[in-house]
VOBA-1610 file (N, C-alpha, C; in pm, whole numbers, padded with zeros to 5 digits, always signed):
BEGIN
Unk-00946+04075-02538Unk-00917+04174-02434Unk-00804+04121-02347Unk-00714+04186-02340Unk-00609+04196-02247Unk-00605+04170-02106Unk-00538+04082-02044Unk-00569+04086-01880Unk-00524+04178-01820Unk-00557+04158-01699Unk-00499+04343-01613Unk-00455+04274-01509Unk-00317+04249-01458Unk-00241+04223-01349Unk-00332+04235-01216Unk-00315+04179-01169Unk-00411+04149-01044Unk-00341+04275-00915Unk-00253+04269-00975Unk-00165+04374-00892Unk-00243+04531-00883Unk-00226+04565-01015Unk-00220+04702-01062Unk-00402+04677-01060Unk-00494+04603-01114Unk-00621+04628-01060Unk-00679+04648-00921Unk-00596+04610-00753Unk-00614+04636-00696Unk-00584+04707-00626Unk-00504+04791-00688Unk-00416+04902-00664Unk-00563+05043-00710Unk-00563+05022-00850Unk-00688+05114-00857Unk-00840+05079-00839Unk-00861+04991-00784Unk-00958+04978-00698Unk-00953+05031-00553Unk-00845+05041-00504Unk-00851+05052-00341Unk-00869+05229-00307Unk-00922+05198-00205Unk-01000+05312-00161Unk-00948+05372+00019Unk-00873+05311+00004Unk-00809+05333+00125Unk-00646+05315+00116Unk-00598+05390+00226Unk-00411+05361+00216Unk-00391+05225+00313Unk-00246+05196+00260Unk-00236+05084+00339Unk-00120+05132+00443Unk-00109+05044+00549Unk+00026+05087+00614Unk+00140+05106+00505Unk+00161+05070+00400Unk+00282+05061+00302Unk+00245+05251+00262Unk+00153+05269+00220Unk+00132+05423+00186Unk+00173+05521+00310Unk+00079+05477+00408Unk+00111+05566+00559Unk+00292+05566+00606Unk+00354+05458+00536Unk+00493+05515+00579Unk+00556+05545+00483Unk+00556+05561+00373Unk+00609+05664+00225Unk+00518+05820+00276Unk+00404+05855+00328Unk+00400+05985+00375Unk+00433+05997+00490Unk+00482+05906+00583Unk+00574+05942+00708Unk+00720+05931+00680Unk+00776+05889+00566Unk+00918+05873+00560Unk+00910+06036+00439Unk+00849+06044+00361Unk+00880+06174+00267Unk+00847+06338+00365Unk+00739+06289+00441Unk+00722+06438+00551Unk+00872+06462+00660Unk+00933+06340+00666Unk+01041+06330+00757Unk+01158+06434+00650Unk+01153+06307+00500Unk+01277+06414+00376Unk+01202+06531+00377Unk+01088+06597+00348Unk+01076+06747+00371Unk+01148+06815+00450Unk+01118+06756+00620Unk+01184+06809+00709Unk+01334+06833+00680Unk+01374+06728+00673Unk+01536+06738+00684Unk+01602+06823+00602Unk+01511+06849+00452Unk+01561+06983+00371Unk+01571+07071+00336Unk+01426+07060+00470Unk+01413+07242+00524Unk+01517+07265+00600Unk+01592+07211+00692Unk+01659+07231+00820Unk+01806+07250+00763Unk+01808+07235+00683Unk+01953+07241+00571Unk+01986+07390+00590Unk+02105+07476+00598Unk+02078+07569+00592Unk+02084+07642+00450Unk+02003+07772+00472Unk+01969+07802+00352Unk+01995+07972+00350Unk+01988+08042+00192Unk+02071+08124+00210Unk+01983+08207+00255Unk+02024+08341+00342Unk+01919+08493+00340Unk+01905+08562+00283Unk+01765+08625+00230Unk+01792+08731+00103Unk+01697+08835+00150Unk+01688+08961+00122Unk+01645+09093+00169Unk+01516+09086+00210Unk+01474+09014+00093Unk+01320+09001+00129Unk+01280+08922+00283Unk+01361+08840+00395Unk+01328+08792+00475Unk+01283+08635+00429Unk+01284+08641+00332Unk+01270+08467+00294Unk+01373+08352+00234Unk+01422+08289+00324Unk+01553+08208+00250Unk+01532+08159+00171Unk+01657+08131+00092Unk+01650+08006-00048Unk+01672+07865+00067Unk+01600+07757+00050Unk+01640+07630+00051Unk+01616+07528-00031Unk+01627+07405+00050Unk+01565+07306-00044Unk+01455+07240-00014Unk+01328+07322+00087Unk+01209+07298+00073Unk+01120+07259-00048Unk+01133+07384-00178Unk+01080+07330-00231Unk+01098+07189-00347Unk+01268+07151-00307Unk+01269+07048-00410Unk+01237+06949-00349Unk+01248+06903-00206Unk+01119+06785-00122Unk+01002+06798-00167Unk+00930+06927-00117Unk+00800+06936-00187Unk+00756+06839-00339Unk+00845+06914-00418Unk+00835+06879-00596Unk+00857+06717-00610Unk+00961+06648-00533Unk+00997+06547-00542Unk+00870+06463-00450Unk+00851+06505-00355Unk+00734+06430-00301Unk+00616+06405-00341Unk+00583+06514-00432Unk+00467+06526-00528Unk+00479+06393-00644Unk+00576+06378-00719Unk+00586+06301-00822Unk+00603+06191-00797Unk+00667+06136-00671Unk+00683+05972-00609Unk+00567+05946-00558Unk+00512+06048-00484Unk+00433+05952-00368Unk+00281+05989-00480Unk+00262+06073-00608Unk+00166+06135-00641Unk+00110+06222-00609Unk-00038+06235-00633Unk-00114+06404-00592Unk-00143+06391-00428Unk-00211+06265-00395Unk-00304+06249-00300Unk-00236+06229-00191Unk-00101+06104-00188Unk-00010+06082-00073Unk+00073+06185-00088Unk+00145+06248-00179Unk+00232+06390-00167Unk+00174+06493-00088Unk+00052+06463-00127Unk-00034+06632-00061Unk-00036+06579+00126Unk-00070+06467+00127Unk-00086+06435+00292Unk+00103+06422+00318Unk+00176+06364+00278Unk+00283+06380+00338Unk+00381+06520+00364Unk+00360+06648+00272Unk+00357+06757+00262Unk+00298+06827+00392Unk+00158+06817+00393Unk+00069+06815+00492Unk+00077+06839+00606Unk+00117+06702+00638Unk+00209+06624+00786Unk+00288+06743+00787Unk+00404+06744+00733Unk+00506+06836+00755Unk+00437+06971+00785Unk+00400+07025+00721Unk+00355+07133+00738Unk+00248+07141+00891Unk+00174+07071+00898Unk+00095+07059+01032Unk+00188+07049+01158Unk+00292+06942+01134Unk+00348+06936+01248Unk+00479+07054+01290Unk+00498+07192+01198Unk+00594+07244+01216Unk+00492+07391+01275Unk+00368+07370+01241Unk+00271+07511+01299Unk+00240+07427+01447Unk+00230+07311+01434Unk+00237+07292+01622Unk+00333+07308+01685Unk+00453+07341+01618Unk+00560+07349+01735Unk+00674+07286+01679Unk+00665+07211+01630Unk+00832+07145+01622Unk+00916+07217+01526Unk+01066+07205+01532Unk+01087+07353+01480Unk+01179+07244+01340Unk+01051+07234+01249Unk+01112+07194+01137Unk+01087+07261+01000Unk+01069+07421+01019Unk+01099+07517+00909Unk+01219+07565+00894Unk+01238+07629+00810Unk+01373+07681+00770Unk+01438+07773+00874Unk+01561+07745+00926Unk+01599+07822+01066Unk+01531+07730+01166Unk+01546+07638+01176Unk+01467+07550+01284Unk+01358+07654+01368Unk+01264+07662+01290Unk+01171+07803+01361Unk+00999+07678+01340Unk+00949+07711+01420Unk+00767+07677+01423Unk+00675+07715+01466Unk+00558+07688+01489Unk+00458+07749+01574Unk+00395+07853+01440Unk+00280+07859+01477Unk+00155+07948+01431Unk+00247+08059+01384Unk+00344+08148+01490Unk+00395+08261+01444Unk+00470+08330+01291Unk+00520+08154+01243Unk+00562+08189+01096Unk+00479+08223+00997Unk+00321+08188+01069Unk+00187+08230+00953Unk+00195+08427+00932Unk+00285+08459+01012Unk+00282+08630+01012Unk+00383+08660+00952Unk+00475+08600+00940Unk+00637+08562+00862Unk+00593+08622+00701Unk+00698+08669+00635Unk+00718+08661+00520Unk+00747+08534+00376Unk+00743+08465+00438Unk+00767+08362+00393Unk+00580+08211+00426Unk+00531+08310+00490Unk+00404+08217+00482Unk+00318+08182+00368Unk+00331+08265+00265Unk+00291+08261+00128Unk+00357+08088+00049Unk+00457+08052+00048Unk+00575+07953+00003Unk+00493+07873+00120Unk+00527+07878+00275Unk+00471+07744+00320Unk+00363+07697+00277Unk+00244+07764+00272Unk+00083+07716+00321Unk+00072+07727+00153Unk+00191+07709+00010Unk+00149+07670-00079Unk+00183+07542-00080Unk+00288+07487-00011Unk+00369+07333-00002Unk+00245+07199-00014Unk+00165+07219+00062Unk+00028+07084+00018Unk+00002+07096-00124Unk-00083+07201-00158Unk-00106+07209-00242Unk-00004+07177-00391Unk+00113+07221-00379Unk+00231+07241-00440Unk+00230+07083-00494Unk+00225+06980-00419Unk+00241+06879-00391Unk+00163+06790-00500Unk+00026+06845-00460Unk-00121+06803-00500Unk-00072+06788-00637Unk-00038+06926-00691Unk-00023+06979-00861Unk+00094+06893-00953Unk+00206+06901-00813Unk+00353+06799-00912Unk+00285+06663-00921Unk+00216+06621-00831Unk+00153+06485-00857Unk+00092+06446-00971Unk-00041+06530-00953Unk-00118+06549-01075Unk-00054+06533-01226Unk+00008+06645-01241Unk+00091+06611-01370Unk+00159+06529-01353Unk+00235+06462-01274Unk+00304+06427-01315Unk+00272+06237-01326Unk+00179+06227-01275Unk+00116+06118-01320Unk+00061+06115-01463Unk-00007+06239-01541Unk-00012+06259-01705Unk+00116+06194-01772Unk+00181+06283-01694Unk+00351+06217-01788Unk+00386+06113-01776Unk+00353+06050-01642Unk+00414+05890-01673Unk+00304+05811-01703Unk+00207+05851-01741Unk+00096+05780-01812Unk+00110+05788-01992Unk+00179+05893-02040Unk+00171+05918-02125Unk+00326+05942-02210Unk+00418+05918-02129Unk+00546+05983-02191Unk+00636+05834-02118Unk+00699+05742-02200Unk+00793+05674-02221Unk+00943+05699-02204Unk+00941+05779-02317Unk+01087+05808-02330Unk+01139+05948-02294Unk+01252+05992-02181Unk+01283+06133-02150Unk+01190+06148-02139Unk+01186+06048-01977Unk+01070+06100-01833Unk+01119+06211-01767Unk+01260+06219-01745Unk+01358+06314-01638Unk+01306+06479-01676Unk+01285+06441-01816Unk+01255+06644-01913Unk+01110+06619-01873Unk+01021+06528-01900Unk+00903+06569-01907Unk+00871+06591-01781Unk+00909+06508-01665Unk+00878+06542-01517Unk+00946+06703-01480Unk+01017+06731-01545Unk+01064+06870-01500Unk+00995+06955-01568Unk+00924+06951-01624Unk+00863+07037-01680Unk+00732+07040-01614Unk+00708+06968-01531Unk+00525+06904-01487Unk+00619+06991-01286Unk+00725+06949-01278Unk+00778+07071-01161Unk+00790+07168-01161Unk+00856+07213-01278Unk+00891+07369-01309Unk+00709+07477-01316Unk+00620+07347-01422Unk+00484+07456-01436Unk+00409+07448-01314Unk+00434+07359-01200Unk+00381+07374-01043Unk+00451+07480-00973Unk+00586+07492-00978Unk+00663+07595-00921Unk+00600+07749-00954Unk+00616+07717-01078Unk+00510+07903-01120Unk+00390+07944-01163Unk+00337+07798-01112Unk+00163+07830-01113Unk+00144+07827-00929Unk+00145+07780-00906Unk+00132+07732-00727Unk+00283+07857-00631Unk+00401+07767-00636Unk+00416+07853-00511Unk+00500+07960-00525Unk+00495+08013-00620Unk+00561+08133-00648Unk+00403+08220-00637Unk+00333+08200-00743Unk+00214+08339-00661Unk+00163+08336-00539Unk+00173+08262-00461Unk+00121+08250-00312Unk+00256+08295-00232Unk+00373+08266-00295Unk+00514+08336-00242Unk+00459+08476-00246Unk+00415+08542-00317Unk+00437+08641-00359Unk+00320+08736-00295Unk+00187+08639-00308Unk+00061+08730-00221Unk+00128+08704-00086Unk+00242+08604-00024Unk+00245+08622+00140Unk+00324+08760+00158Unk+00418+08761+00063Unk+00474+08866+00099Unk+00426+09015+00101Unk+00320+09038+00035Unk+00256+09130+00017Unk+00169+09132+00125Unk+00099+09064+00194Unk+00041+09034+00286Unk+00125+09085+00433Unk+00246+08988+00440Unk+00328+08996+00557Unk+00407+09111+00598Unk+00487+09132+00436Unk+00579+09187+00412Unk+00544+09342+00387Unk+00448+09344+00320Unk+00341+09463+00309Unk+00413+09574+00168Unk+00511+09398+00096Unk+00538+09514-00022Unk+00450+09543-00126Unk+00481+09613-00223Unk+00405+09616-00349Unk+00420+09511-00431Unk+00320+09514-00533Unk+00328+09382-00577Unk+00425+09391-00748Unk+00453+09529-00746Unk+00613+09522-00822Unk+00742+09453-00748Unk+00750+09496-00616Unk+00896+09414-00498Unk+00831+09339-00480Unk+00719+09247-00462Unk+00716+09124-00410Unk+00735+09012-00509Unk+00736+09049-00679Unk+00748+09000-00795Unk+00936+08997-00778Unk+00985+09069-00773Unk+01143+09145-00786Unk+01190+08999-00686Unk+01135+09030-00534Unk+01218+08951-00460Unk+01208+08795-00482Unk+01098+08788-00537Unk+01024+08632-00589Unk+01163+08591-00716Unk+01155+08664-00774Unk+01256+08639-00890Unk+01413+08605-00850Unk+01399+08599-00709Unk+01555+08548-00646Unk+01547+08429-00639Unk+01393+08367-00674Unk+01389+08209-00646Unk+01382+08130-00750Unk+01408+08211-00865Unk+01383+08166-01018Unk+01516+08075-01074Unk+01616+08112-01045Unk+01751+08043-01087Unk+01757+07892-01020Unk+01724+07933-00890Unk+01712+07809-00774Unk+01660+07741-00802Unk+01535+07756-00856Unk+01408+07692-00837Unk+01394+07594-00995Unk+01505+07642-01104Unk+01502+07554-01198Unk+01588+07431-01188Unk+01725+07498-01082Unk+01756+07363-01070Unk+01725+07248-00986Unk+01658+07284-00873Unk+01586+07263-00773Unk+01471+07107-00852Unk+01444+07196-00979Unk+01310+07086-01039Unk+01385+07028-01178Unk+01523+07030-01204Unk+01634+06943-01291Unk+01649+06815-01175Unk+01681+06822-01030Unk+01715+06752-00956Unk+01605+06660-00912Unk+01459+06721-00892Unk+01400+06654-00833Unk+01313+06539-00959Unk+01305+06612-01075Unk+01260+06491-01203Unk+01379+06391-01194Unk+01505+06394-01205Unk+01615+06348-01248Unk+01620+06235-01086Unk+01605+06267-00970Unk+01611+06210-00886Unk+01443+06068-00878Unk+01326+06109-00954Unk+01206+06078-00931Unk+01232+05960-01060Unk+01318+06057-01152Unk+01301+05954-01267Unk+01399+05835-01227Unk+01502+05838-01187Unk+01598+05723-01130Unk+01502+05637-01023Unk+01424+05694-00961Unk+01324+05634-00862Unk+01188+05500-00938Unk+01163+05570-01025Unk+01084+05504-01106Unk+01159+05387-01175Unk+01300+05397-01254Unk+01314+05298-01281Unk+01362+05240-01208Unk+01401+05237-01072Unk+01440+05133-00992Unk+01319+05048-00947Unk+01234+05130-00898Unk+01079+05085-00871Unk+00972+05103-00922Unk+00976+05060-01079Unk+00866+05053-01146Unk+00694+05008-01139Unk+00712+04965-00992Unk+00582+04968-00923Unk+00527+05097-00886Unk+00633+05169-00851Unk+00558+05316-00832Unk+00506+05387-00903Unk+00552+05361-01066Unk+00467+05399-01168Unk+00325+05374-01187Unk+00244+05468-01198Unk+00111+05444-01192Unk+00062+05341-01301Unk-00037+05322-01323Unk-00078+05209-01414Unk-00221+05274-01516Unk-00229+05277-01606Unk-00362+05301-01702Unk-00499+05262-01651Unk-00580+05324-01599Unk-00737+05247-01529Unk-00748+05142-01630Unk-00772+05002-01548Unk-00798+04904-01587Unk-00908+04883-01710Unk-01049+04971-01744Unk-01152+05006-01840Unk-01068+05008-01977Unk-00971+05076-01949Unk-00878+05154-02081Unk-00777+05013-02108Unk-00746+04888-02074Unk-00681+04813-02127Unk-00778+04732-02223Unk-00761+04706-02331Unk-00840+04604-02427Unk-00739+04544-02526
//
């Protein structure tokens, strides 16, 4: 039987974050911010294109399911209290009535899902990580926050759910390259810091 790095066994043993975790979800909730605040374009529907969701996607796959989803989180918590770090430097509770509340209040979650997979893939995929991670973004993008894009707007927006599909589909072009950039950026990340790559549960080495 194989030894298991003392490293990577106490890595999946631990049950708690360390300050080293607590500031990768205070430094990635900060890159959310900053790429929401980017400006971004306007489209009929009342919901801009930015580059929210490629922070999101990218935060998901570095930091994983669990720290992506809390650093996501953060962001998101601290822009409904007030600080104006949504798109249009806008915050507060009031954007929950917004058209665009569907896309925010999917961003945790969003997070949760790029993680998820995308820990499969680097558990399982070696070679042309950059395609397989985009593909583990792209199927979070249109399982997660495109239908919750789409029930907010119907919700907010009070369209039908033929125009709330129509205007959703303005985010489809974006949104592929959006998750070309953020694998391609995650995968350069990984091989610089191949510690961030997750590791096989220790049971499964023999």
């Amino acid at each position: 039987m194989s030894a298991v790095p003392e490293t990577a066994g106490r890595r999946d043993r631990r049950t708690a974050w360390t300050a080293t975790d607590l500031s990768y979800i205070a430094v990635f909730a900060a890159l959310t911010a900053a790429f929401s605040l980017l400006p971004g374009i306007p489209l009929a529907a009342g919901v801009p294109i930015t580059l929210q969701t490629l922070a999101v996607i990218l935060t998901g796959m570095v930091l994983g399911p669990l720290r992506g989803a809390a650093a996501v989180g953060l962001y998101l918590v601290a822009g409904l209290a007030g600080l104006p770090v949504f798109s249009g430097f806008s915050g507060g509770l009031g954007v929950l009535a917004g058209p665009s509340a569907g896309y925010l209040l999917s961003f945790p979650l969003a997070a949760l899902v790029a993680g998820a997979l995308s820990r499969v893939v680097l558990l399982r995929v070696r070679r042309a990580r950059a395609a397989a991670l985009f593909g583990a973004g792209l199927a979070t993008s249109f399982l997660v926050i495109h239908p919750l894009g789409i029930a907010g707007m119907m919700l907010n927006a009070k369209l039908p759910f033929a125009a709330a599909v129509a205007a959703d589909m303005a985010f489809w072009p974006g949104d592929v390259i959006k998750n070309v950039a953020a694998a391609a950026v995650a995968a350069s990340v990984f091989a610089a810091f191949p510690r961030l790559v997750p590791n096989r549960p220790a049971a499964a080495a023999h």
